[in-house]
C-alpha positions in Angstrom: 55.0 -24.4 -26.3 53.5 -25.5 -29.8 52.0 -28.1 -27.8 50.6 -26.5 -24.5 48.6 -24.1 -26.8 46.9 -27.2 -28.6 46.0 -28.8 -25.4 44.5 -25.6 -24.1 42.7 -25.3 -27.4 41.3 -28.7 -26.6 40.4 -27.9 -23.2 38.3 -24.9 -24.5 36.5 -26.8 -26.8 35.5 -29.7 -24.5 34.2 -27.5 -22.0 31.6 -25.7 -24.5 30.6 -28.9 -25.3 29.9 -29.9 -22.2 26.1 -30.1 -20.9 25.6 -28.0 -17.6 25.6 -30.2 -14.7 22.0 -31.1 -12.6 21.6 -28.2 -9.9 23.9 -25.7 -11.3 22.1 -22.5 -12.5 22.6 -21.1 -15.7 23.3 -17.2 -14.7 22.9 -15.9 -18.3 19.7 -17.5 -18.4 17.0 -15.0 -20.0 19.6 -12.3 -20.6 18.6 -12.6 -24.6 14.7 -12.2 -23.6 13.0 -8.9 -24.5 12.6 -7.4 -20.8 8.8 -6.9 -20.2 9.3 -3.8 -18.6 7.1 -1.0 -20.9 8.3 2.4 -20.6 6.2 5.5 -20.2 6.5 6.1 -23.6 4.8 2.6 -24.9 2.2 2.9 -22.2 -0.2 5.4 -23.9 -4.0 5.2 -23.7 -4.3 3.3 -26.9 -4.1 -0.3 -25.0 -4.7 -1.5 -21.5 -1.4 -1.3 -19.9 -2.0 -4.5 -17.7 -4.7 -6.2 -16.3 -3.9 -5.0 -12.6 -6.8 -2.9 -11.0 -8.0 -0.5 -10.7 -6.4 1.5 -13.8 -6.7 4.9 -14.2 -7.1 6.8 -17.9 -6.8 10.8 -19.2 -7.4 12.4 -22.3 -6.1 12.2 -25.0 -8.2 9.2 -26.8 -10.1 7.5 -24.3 -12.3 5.9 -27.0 -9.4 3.7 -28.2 -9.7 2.2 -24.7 -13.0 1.9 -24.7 -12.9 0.0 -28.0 -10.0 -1.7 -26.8 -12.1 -3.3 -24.2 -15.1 -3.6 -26.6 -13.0 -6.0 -28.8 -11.9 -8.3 -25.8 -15.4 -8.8 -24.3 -16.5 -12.0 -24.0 -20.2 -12.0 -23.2 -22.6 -9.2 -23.0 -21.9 -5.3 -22.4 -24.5 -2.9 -21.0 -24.1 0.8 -19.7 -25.6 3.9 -19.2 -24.2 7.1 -21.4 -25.8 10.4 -21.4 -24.7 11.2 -24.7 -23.5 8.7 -27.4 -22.5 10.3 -30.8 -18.9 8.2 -31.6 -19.6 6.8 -34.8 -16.4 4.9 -34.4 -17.1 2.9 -31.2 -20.8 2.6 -32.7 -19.1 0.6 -35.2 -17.0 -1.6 -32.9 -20.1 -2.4 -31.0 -21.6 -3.6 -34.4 -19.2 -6.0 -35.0 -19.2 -7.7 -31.3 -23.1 -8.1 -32.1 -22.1 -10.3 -35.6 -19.6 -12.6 -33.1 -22.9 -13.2 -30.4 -21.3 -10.4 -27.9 -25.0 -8.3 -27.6 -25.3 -5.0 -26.5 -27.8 -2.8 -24.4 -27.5 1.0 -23.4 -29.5 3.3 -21.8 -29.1 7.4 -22.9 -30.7 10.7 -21.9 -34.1 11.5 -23.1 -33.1 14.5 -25.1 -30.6 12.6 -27.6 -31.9 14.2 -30.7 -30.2 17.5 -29.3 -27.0 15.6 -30.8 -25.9 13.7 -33.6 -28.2 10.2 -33.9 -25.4 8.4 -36.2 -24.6 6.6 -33.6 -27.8 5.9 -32.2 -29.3 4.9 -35.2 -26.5 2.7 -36.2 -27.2 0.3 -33.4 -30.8 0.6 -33.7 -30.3 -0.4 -37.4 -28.4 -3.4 -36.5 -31.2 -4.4 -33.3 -29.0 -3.3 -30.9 -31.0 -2.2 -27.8 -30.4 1.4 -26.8 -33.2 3.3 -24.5 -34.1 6.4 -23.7 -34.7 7.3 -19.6 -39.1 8.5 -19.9 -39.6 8.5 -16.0 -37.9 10.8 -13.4 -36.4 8.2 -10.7 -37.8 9.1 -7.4 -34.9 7.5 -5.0 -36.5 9.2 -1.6 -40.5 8.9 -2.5 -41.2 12.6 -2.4 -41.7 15.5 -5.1 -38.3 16.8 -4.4 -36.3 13.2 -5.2 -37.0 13.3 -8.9 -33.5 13.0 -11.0 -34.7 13.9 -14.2 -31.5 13.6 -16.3 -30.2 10.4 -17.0 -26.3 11.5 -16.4 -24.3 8.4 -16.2 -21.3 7.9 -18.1 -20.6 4.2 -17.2 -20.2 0.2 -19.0 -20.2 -2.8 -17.6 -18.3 -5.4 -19.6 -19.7 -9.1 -18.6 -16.7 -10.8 -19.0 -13.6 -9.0 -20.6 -10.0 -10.9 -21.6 -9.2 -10.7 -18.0 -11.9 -13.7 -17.6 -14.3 -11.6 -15.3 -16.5 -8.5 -15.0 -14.9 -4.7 -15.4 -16.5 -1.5 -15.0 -15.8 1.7 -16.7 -16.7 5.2 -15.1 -15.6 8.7 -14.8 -16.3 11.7 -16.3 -16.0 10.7 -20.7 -19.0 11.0 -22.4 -19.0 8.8 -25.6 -19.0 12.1 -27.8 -16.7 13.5 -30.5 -16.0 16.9 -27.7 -15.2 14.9 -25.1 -12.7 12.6 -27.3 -10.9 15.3 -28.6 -11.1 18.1 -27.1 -12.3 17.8 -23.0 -9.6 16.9 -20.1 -11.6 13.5 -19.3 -11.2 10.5 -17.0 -12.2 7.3 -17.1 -11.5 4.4 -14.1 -11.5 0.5 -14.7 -12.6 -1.1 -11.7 -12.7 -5.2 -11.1 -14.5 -4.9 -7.7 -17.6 -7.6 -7.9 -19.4 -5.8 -5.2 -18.9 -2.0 -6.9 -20.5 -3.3 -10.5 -23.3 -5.3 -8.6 -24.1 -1.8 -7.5 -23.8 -0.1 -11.2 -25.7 -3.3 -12.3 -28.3 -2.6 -10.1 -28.3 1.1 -10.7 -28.8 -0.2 -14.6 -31.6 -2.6 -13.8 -33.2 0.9 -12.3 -32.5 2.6 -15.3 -33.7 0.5 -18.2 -36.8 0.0 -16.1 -38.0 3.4 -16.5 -36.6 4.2 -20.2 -38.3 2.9 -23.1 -37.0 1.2 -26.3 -35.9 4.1 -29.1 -37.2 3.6 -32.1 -35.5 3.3 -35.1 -37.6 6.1 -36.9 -36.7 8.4 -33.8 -33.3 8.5 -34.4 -33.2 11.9 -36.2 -31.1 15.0 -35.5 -33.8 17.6 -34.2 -30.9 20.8 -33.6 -28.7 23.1 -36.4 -26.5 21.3 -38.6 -23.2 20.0 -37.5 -19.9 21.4 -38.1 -17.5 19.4 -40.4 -15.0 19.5 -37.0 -17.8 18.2 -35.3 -18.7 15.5 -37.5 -15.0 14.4 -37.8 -14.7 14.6 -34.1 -16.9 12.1 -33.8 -15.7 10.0 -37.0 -18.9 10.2 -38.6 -18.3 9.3 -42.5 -19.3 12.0 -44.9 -22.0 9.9 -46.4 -23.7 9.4 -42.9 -26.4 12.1 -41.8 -26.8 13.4 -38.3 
């Protein structure tokens, strides 16, 4: 008996040992490998949750997105935003600008109504950002004016996925809409949707005008501490 049990022992042994024959599949193959399946609860607006598109985002914190896709551009990013006051993504932009990734915006005419942090931040660090001057006049007649510049849109040249994205929807780049608005944003990879934005842009910056730096000032009442946090203003930054 003695004997019987040593040989099995020997068996076992050998056949550990032994390399997997050519051809024959190794079923627990992978079964140690971290599944890439995310759950709900990992996929949360802070990160792109894949680079299949379109993708669809809500409030709460759009902006990380946005920066998210700020920090993996490539080339160039332009847009048109009627109302920029997030410090924040001010910020991130300014530190694309110091790697070669430039930046050019286009904003409402009446920006002083709001915070100019923002604003002025890019303008201090030569980062193009325009103000619409001339009604567009689409159909040629006195009733075709659009006299508010209302876009909320970017256009990132070339983003990690190795081509162009668009971002649209309803988020203005302010400290409200970050934190406090139900907002939407969509990220599209359709070449002939952001020829159209791009083409809408080329409109745009075509009848705005450069914004001085000396222009960038606050015209309305003081902002509330909320408000200033909101849209991560530092406290030794005026409006």
């Amino acid at each position: 008996m003695h004997k019987t049990l040593l040989l099995l022992m020997f068996v076992s042994t050998v056949t550990v040992a032994m390399e997997v024959p050519d051809g024959v599949e190794k079923i627990t193959q992978g079964f140690d490998k971290k599944s890439s399946i995310t759950s709900a609860e990992d996929d949360d607006n802070n990160n792109l949750a894949s680079i299949v598109f379109p993708q669809a985002h809500f409030s709460p914190r759009i902006g990380d997105v946005i920066k998210n896709l700020i920090s993996n551009e490539r080339k160039r990013i332009t847009g048109a935003i009627y109302r920029f006051t997030l410090f924040d993504v001010a910020k991130k932009l300014v530190e694309k600008k110091k790697s070669n990734i430039n930046s050019l915006f286009v904003v409402n005419k009446d920006f002083q109504d709001d915070s100019c942090a923002a604003i002025r931040l890019l303008r201090k660090n030569k980062i193009g950002v325009y103000q619409q001057d001339t009604p567009l006049d689409r159909i040629q007649d006195n009733e075709g004016y659009f006299d508010i510049m209302h876009h909320k849109f970017l256009i990132f040249s070339r983003n990690s996925t190795g081509k162009p994205l668009l971002v649209t929807g309803s988020f203005n780049f302010t400290g409200q809409a970050n934190n406090k608005n139900a907002e939407n944003i969509i990220i599209l990879d359709d070449a002939e949707i952001i020829k159209q934005f791009r083409n809408e842009f080329k409109l745009l910056k075509a009848n705005s005008s450069l914004i001085p730096l000396k222009k960038c000032t606050y015209t309305g009442r003081p902002k509330s501490a909320m408000g200033r946090r909101m849209s991560n203003i530092p406290p030794n930054i005026s409006d």
